[in-house]
C-alpha positions in Angstrom: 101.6 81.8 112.9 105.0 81.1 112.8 105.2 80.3 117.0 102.0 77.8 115.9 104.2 75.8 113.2 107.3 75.8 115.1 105.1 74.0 118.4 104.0 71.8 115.5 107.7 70.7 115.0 108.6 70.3 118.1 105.7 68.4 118.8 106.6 66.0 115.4 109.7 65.1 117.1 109.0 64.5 120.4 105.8 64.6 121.1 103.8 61.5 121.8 102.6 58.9 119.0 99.5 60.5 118.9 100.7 63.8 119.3 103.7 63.4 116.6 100.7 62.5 113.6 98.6 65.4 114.6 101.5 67.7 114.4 102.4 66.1 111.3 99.3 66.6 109.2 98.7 70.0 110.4 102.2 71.4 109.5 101.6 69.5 105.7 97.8 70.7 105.6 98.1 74.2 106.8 95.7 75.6 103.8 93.2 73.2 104.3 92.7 73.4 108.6 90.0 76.2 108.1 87.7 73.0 106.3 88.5 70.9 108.7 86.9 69.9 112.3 88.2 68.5 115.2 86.5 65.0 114.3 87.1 65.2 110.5 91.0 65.6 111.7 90.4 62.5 114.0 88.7 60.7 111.4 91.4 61.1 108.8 94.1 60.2 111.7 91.9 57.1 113.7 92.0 59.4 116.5 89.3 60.2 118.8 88.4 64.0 118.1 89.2 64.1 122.6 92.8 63.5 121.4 92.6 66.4 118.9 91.3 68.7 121.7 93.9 67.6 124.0 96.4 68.9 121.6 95.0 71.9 121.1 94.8 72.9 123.9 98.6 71.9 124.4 99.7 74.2 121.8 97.5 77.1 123.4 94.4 76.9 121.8 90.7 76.5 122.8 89.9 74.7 119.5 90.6 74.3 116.3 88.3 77.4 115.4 91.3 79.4 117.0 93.6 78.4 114.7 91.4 79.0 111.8 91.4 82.6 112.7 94.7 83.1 113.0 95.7 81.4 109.7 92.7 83.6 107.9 94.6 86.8 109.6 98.2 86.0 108.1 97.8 83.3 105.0 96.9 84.3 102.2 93.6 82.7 100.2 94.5 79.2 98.3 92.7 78.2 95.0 91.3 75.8 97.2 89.3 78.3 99.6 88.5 80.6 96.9 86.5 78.0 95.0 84.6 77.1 98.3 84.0 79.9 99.7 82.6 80.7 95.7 80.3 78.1 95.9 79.3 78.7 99.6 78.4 82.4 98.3 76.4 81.4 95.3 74.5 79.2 97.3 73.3 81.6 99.5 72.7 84.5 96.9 70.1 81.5 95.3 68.6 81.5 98.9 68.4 85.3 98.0 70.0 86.5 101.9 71.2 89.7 101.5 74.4 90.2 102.5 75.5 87.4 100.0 74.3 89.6 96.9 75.8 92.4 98.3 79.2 90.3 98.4 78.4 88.7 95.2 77.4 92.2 93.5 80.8 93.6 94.5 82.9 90.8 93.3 81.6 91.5 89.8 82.5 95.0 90.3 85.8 93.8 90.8 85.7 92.0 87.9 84.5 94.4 85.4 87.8 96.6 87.0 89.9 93.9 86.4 88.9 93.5 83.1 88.8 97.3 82.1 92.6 96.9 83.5 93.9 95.1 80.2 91.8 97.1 77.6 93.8 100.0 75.6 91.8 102.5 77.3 93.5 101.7 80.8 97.2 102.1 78.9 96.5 105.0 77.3 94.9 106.6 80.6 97.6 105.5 82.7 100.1 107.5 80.1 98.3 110.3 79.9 98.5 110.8 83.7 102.2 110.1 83.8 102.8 112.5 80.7 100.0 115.9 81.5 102.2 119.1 82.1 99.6 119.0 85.4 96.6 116.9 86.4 93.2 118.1 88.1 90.4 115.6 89.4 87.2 117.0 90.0 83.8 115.9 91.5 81.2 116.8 93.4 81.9 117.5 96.9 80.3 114.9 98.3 83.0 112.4 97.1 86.2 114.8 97.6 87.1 112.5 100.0 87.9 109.4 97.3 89.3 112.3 94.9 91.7 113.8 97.9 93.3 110.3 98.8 93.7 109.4 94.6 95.8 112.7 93.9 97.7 111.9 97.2 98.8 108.3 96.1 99.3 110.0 92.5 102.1 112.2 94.1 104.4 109.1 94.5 104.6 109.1 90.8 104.7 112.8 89.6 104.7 116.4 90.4 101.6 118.9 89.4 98.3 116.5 91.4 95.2 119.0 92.2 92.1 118.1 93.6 88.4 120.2 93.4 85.7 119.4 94.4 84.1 123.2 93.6 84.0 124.5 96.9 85.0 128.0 97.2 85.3 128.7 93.4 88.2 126.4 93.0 86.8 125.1 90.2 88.2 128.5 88.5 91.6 127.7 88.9 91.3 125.5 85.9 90.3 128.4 84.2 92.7 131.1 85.6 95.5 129.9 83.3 96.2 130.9 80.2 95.1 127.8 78.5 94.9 124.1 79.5 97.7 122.7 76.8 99.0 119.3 77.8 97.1 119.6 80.8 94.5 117.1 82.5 91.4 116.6 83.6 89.9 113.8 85.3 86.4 114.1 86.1 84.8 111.5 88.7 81.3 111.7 87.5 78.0 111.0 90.2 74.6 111.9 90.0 74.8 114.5 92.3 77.6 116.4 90.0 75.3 118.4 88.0 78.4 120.7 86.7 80.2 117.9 85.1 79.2 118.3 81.5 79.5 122.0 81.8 83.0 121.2 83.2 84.2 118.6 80.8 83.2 121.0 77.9 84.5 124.0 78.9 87.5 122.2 79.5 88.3 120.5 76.4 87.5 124.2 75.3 90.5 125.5 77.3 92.8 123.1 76.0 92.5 120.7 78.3 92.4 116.8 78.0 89.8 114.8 79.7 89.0 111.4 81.0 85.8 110.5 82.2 85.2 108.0 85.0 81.5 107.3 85.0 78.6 104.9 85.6 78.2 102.9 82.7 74.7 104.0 82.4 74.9 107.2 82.0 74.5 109.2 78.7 77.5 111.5 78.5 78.6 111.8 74.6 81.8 110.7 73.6 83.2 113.7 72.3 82.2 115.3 75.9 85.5 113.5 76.7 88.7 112.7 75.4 88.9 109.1 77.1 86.0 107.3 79.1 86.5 104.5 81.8 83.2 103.4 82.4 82.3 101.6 86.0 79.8 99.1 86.5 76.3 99.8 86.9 75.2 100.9 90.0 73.8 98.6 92.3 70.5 99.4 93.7 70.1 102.3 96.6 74.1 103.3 95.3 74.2 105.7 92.7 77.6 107.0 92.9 78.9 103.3 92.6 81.4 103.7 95.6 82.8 100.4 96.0 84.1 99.7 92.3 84.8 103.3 92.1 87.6 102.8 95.0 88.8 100.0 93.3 88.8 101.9 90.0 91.2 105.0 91.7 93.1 102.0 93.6 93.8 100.2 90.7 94.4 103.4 88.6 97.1 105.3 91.0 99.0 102.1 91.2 99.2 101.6 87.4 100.5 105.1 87.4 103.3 104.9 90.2 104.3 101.2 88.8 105.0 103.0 85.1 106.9 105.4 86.8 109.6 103.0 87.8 112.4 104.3 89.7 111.1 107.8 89.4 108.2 106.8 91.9 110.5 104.4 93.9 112.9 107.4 94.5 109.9 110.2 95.6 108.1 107.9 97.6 111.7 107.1 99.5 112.2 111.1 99.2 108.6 111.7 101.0 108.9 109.0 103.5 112.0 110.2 104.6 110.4 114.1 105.1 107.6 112.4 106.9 109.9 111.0 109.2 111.8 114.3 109.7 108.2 116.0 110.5 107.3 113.1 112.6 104.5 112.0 110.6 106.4 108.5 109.1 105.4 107.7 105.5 102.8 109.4 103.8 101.2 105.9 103.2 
C-alpha cells in the first residue's frame, strides 16, 4: 500500500493533467476507493472512465478492483464502510440468503461479548484469574482444543494454568490435593459435558472457586457456581456456541494479561526469548 500512494505522488507532480487529478483524489479518498468504480471516479473528475483505466494500469494494476483488495488487506475498516457494509448485510438477511444470517447471527454474538465485557461480572472474573493460588479449565474433550490454546495465552500473565479435558483420569488431579483453597476452576460448559455439574459441585466442595461459562439457556443453578458468564444462545445446528465462545476465551485471556501490566509484558518477553533459544520464536 505504501508503494501504491507513493506512485500516486509522484504521479500528482508530474504526471499529466489528467493523470495529476486522478492521483490527487485517490491519495485524499483512500477509505472511500472500495465504493467507488472506474466511471463513478471519472464522473466525479469529467474524465472518461478509459482515462481512469489508463492509469491504472500505469500504476500496475488491472482495475480498480485491484486496489480495492489490497487496501481491504492492510487498512483498517472506516465508520464509513462499517455502516455500508451494515446495511448491505441486513439487506440480504431480509432476503433470508444464508450466509448473511450466519454473519449477522455472529455479529450479535459479538455484541452480547462486548457487552458482558463492561458488566461487574467480567472485573471480578478477570481478578479472580489473576489472584487463584492455581487455575484449572475443564470441558469436555471434544472442545480441549479452545481450552488448551486459553491456558496457553493465560501463561503470559501468571504461573499455575492447567487444562482437562478428563481424558485419562486427569480430572482427579483436582482432587489429589489436599484441598482446593484459593484455587480455580473454570468450567467451559457444552452439551456434550455430562460431568460438569458433578464437577462444579464437587469442586466448590473441595474448596475450590468456580466460574461457569455456559449457554445462556441452560439451567445450571446459581449456587452450582461461584461466578457465571453466560454466552449467547446457541444458534441453530451449534450447540456448543463455538464462535462467541472463542471470542469469550479471546476476550477473557487478554483482559487477564492487560491487568497484569508489566508482570505479563516481562514473561511474555521472558518466553519469547526461550522460544527463540529453542528455535521455536514466540510462543504467539
Amino acid at each position: 500500500m505504501e508503494d501504491f500512494v507513493h506512485k500516486l505522488r509522484q504521479y500528482a507532480k508530474s504526471g499529466t493533467p489528467a493523470e495529476r487529478r486522478i492521483a490527487k483524489y485517490f491519495a485524499e479518498h483512500l477509505s472511500d476507493l472500495p465504493f467507488e468504480t472506474a466511471a463513478s471516479v471519472a464522473d466525479r473528475l469529467d474524465l472518461s472512465p478509459m482515462t481512469v483505466g489508463r492509469f491504472l494500469r500505469a500504476l500496475g494494476y488491472q482495475g480498480l478492483d485491484s486496489v480495492k483488495v489490497q487496501i481491504r488487506e492492510v487498512s483498517p475498516v472506516s465508520a464509513t464502510q462499517m455502516q455500508a457494509s451494515m446495511t448491505e448485510l441486513q439487506t440480504d438477511v431480509a432476503e433470508g440468503k444464508p450466509l448473511a444470517v450466519l454473519v449477522s447471527e455472529q455479529i450479535q454474538g459479538l455484541h452480547h461479548i462486548y457487552h458482558l465485557t463492561g458488566q461487574p461480572q467480567w472485573r471480578e472474573a478477570v481478578s479472580m484469574i489473576g489472584t487463584a493460588r492455581e487455575v484449572f479449565v475443564a470441558t469436555h474433550a471434544g472442545l480441549s482444543g479452545f481450552a488448551s490454546h486459553f491456558c496457553q495465552q493465560l501463561t503470559q500473565a501468571r504461573d499455575g494454568v492447567h487444562s482437562l479435558d478428563g481424558t485419562g483420569s486427569r480430572f482427579a488431579e483436582l482432587f489429589a490435593r489436599l484441598n482446593g483453597d484459593d484455587a480455580l476452576l473454570i468450567i467451559l460448559d457444552s452439551h456434550r459435558f455430562g460431568k460438569a455439574r458433578l464437577l462444579a459441585r464437587t469442586a466448590r466442595r473441595y474448596g475450590y472457586k468456580v466460574i461457569l461459562i455456559t449457554a445462556q439457556s441452560t439451567n445450571w443453578m446459581p449456587d452450582q457456581a461461584n461466578l457465571i458468564l453466560p454466552l449467547p444462545a446457541a444458534r441453530t445446528g451449534d450447540a456448543d456456541s463455538l464462535p462467541p465462545l472463542m471470542a469469550l476465551l479471546d476476550c477473557l485471556s487478554t483482559a487477564a494479561i492487560l491487568a497484569a501490566g508489566d508482570e505479563a509484558a516481562q514473561r511474555t518477553r521472558r518466553m519469547g526469548e526461550f522460544g527463540t533459544m529453542l528455535g521455536e520464536g514466540s510462543n504467539r
